[in-house]
C-alpha positions as CSV (number, residue, x, y, z in Angstrom):
1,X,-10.2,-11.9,-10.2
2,X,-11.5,-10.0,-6.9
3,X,-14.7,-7.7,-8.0
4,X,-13.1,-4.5,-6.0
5,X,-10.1,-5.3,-8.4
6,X,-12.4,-5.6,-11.4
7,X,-13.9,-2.4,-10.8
8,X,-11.2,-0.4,-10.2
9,X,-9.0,-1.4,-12.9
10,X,-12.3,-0.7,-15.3
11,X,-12.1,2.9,-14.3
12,X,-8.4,3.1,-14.0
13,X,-8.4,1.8,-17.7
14,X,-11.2,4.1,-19.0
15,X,-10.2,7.3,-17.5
16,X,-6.4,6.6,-18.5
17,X,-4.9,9.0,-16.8
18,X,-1.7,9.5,-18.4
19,X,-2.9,8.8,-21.8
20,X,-0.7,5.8,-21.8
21,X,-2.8,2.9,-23.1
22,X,-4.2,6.0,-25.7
23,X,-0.5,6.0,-26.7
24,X,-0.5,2.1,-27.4
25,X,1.0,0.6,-23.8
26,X,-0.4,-2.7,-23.3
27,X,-3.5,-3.4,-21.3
28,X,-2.2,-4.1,-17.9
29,X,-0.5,-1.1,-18.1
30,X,-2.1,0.1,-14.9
31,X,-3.1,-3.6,-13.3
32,X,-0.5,-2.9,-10.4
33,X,-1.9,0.6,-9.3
34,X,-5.2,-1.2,-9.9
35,X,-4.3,-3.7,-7.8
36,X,-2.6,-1.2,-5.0
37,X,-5.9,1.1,-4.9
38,X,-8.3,-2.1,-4.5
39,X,-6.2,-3.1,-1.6
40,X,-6.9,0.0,0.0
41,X,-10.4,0.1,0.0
42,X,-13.4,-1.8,1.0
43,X,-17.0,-1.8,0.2
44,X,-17.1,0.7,3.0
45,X,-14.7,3.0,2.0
46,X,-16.2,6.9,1.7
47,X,-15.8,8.5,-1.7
48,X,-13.7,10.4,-0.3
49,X,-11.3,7.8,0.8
50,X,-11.1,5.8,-2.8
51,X,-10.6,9.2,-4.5
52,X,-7.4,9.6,-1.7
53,X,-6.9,6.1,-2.5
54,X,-6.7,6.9,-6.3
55,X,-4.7,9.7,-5.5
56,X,-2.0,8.4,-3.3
57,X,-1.3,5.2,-5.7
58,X,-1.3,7.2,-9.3
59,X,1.1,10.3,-7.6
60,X,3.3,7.7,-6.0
61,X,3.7,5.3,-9.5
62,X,4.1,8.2,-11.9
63,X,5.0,11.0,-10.1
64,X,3.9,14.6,-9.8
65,X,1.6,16.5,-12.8
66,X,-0.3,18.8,-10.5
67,X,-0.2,20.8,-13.6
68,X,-2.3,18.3,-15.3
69,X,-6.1,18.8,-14.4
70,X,-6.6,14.8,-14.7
71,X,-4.1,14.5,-11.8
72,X,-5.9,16.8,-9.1
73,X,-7.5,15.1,-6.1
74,X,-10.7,16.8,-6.6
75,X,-11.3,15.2,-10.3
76,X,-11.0,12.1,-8.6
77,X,-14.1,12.4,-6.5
78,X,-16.5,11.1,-9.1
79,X,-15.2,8.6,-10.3
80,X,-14.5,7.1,-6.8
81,X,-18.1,7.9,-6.8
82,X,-18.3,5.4,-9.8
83,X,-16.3,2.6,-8.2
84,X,-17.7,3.1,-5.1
85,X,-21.3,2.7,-6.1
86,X,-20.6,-0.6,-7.9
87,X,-18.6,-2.5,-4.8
88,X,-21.3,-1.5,-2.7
């Protein structure tokens, strides 16, 4: 398993966004957007660019919550602050 991979899927998990594995979906529930958002980054990605990253692949895969706070780009700034500080 590639680390970036390991380390985004750890926060995708955790953070749940759509409460799904909270609602009992299996535990890869979210290992292809985990996948997709590793493949867009690099250890020199900005913050800024992983939380996009996050952003772009979680909208895309389950559509459009804006009305859901966990879904706003600007909560995803820390914790592509998380991921980033590990694959650096």
């Amino acid at each position: 398993m590639d680390y970036t991979y390991s380390v985004v899927k750890k926060y995708i998990d955790k953070y749940d966004f759509y409460k799904l594995l909270a609602l009992g979906a299996p535990r890869d529930e979210y290992d292809i957007e985990s996948h997709k958002i590793s493949g867009l980054i690099t250890c020199d990605s900005t913050t800024d660019e992983i939380a996009r990253a996050i952003y772009k692949v979680m909208h895309k895969a389950f559509g459009d919550i804006s009305d859901n706070v966990a879904m706003k780009y600007d909560y995803f700034l820390g914790i592509a602050g998380k991921i980033r500080y590990e694959i650096v």
